[in-house]
C-alpha positions in Angstrom: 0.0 0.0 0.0 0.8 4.0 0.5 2.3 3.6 3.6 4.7 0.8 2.6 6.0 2.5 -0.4 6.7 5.5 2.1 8.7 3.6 3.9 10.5 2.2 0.3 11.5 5.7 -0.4 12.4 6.6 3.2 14.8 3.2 3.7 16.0 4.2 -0.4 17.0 7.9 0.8 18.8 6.7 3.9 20.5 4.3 2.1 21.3 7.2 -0.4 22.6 9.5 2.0 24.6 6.7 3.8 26.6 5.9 0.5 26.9 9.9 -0.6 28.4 10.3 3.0 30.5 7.0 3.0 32.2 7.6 -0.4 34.7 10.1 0.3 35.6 8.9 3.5 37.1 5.9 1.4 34.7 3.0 4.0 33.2 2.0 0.7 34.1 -1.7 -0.6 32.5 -2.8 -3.8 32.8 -6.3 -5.0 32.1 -9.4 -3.2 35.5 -10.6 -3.0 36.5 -7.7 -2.0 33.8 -7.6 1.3 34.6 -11.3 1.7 38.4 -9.8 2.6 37.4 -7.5 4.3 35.2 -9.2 6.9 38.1 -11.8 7.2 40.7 -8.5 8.2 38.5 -6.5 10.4 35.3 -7.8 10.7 34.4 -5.2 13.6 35.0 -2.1 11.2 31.9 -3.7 8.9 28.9 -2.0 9.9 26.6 -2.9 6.7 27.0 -5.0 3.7 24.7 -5.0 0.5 24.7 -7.7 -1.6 23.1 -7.2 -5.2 23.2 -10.4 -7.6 22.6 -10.2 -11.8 21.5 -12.6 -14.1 25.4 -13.2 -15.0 26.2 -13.9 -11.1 24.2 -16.8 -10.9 26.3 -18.7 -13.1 29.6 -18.3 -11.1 29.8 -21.0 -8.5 32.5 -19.3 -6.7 31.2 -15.9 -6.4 27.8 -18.1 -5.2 30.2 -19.9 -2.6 31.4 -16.4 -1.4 28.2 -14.7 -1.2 27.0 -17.9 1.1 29.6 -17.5 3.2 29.0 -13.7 3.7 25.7 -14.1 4.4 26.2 -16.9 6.7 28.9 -14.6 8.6 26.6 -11.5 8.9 23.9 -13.8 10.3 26.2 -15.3 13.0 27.8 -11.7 13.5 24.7 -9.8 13.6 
């Protein structure tokens, strides 16, 4: 309804500002390979991790295996 797309938009400019703010402090990591590192250096300096799949990322077992595991570590790690 409405009032969940309200909260859509409000979660989609948080996120917004989060990343705007994030960027040139240089705590951005793209790639999942590259999160999987850094989770295994300093987990405690990860405070959120977004994890966006493609058609193309479906067919690569081992970026499948690493995404698993990152999932499965946030879930244990909060």
């Amino acid at each position: 309804g409405e009032n969940a797309t309200e909260r859509m938009d409000s979660v989609e400019q948080a996120l917004e500002e989060l990343l705007t703010a994030a960027l040139p402090q240089g705590c951005i990591t793209v790639g999942v390979y590259e999160a999987a590192k850094s989770l295994n250096v300093d987990p405690d300096n990860v405070v959120l991790c977004l994890l966006a799949t493609d058609e193309e990322d479906v067919k690569d077992v081992a970026l499948q295996i690493h995404i698993t595991l990152i999932q499965g570590f946030c879930c244990e790690n909060d």
